[in-house]
C-alpha positions, 0 to 999 in steps of 0.5 A: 566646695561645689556642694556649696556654690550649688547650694548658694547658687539654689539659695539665690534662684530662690531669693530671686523668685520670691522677690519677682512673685512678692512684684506680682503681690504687690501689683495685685494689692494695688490694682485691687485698690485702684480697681475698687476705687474705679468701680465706686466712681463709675456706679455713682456717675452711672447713678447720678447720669440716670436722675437726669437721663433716660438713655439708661435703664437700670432695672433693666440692665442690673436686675438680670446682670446680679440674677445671672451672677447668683446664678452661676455661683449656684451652679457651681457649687452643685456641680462640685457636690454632683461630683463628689457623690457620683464622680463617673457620672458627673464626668460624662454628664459634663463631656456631652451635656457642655457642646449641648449648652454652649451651642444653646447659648450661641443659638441665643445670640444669633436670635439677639441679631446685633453684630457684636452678639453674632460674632460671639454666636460663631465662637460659642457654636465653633466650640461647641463643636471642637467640644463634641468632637473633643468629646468623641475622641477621649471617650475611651478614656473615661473609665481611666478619669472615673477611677482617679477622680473617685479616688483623688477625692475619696477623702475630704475635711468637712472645713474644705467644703466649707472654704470653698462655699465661702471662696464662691459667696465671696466671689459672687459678691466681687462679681457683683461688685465689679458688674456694678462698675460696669454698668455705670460705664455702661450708662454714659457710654463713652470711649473711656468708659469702654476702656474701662469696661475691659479694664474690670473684666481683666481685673476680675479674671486675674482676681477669679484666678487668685481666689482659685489658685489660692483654693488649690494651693490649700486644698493640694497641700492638705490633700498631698499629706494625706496621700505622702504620709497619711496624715491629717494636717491643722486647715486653720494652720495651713490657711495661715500659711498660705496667705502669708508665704504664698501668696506672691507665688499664687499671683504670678502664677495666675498670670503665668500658667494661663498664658503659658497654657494658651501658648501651648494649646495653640502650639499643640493645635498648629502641630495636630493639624501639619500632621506630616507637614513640616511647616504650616502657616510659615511654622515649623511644626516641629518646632511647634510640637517641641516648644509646646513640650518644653513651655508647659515645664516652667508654668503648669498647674501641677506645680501649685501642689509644691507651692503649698507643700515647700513654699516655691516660686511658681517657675520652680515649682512647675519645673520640679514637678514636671521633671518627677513626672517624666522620671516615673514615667508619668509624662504621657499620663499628665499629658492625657489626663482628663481631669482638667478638661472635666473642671475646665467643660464645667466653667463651660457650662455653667457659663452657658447656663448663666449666659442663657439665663441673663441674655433670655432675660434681657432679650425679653425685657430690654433687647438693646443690653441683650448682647452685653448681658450674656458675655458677661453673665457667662464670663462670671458663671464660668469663672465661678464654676471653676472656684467651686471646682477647685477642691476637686482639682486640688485634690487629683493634683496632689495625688498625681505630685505625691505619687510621682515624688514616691511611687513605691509609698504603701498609701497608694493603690495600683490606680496610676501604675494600672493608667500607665501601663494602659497607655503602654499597652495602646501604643505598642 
């Protein structure tokens, strides 16, 4: 009788988070519609405004715009084939080479000299900043991510590759897209096409995040049968199953796990930087250091690998995993691993790159778009970096969850169980 109100009970969490992730699918259908039907009506206002106007430049505003966007989905992708043919290499690359190019691009602004572009440059510079010093601090940690990342992506169907060039073509088209939207609001200029503006960039950050997640549920799903059981699944049924069982999971997910993410890191920071004080900035530190350790259970990325692999809820599926990583003793290691600072420093730098590329060029043509050129040529170059890096992230994700769902399996090496002990060892 308790076995099955359990059951019911798990029955009814389950119905439960499918209705509110089928809401978040919804929500994302209808703002793709609306969100198209904006951007055509801005770009042929913005058309129209140019024939009997001369305050706006087109040539001077697209042409740099579109180039930089190509760009950044070039880069990308390079940056994901650097990683597969020489993961040590590209992983140090990218910790010391992404400090060096944000604060190139913040150095850019401050030479663009408009208000707007000199409060982007001490952003830009801080951080390049927090990144060198971020930098300094993991470095005896490389060795470890050298080895996961070698061996989480030792293997790879020749379609996933595939997917992912398509996944950033696809992308640089939307980016486009909506860019052109942007500078029909740009061309009038008014309050409301302001609002409009931060409107489009909004729907093209949710709309990156679904294009990636939707990568990583696919890739972890066939990267996790591999590694649990050895096996090679059907890409073509596993893309099937995605789009139609998982992608209300995926949306929700991709508004949850990054605001839970930024809740975290700036839980973390208030905590690094109390040290032994109790309370800073009227915060409990403590309080702090227990909310950021308990806020990562219900919206983490590991969490996508179960989304693919059993079709849960995003909350679900990140409260399971998390609590098979502290069973196997695989907390702390989740909490060091390098990886996603590795695919996060390259959305980085390949933002920097394409905001050099467009902010020079627009600096040189036509100074006036100079600012808005660059934040919105990194913007785009750094989220298509991170749809091209997804298949690599995938794939250490679904080895850490298919290690931690059996540690003692015969398809794994001594890579994590050698990464755990290290960190025992170091804090003896």
């Amino acid at each position: 009788m308790q076995i099955q109100e359990i059951n019911g009970a798990e029955s009814e969490m389950t119905r439960d988070g499918k209705a509110f992730s089928n809401l978040f699918l919804y929500i994302f259908y209808i703002h793709l519609l609306l969100i198209t039907l904006l951007v055509l009506f801005l770009t042929l206002r913005g058309v129209l405004s140019t024939v009997h106007t001369h305050h706006f430049h087109p040539k001077k505003w697209y042409v740099p715009v579109l180039s930089s966007t190509a760009c950044g989905g070039i880069i990308g992708f390079a940056w994901q084939a650097f990683t597969s043919i020489n993961p040590a290499r590209a992983v140090k690359t990218t910790f010391w080479l992404s400090p060096l190019l944000t604060c190139a691009f913040g150095i850019l602004l401050v030479l663009i000299g408009t208000p707007g572009s000199l409060g982007a440059s001490v952003i830009a510079i801080v951080s390049s900043l927090i990144q060198s010093l971020y930098a300094c601090w993991v470095t005896p940690r490389f060795d470890r991510t050298y080895r996961i990342v070698t061996v989480g992506i030792a293997y790879h169907p020749p379609k996933v590759k595939t997917t992912v060039l398509l996944s950033v073509i696809t992308s640089t088209i939307f980016s486009s897209f909506l860019m052109s939207g942007i500078g029909g609001a740009t061309a009038t200029g008014t309050k409301i096409d302001i609002v409009s503006i931060f409107i489009i960039l909004g729907s093209l950050t949710w709309t990156m995040q679904v294009v990636k997640n939707t990568m990583q549920v696919m890739v972890s799903h066939i990267k996790y049968m591999q590694f649990a059981c050895g096996i090679e699944v059907d890409f073509t049924t596993i893309v099937k199953n995605t789009t139609r069982y998982s992608m209300g999971s995926i949306c929700s997910g991709s508004i949850l796990v990054p605001l839970l993410l930024v809740i975290r890191s700036i839980a973390r920071a208030i905590s690094m930087v109390s040290g032994d004080v109790d309370e800073f900035m009227f915060s409990c530190a403590d309080c702090c250091k227990g909310f950021s350790s308990r806020i990562v259970v219900y919206g983490n990325r590991w969490g996508f690998v179960q989304i693919g692999v059993y079709n849960k809820g995003i909350v679900q599926a990140s409260m399971d995993t998390w609590d098979m990583f502290r069973r196997h003793g695989m907390e702390k290691l989740i909490n060091s691993d390098l990886t996603s600072s590795f695919c996060f420093l390259c959305g980085v730098a390949a933002g920097s790159i394409c905001g050099l590329v467009g902010g020079t060029w627009a600096l040189v043509i036509h100074k006036k778009y100079a600012t808005e050129v660059s934040i919105y040529t990194f913007l785009t170059g750094y989220l298509m970096s991170r749809v091209a890096m997804t298949w690599i992230q995938a794939s250490i994700a679904a080895y850490y969850v298919a290690y931690a769902e059996n540690p003692q399996s015969q398809q794994f090496d001594s890579t994590i169980t050698d990464a755990i002990r290290e960190i025992q060892r170091s804090q003896v």
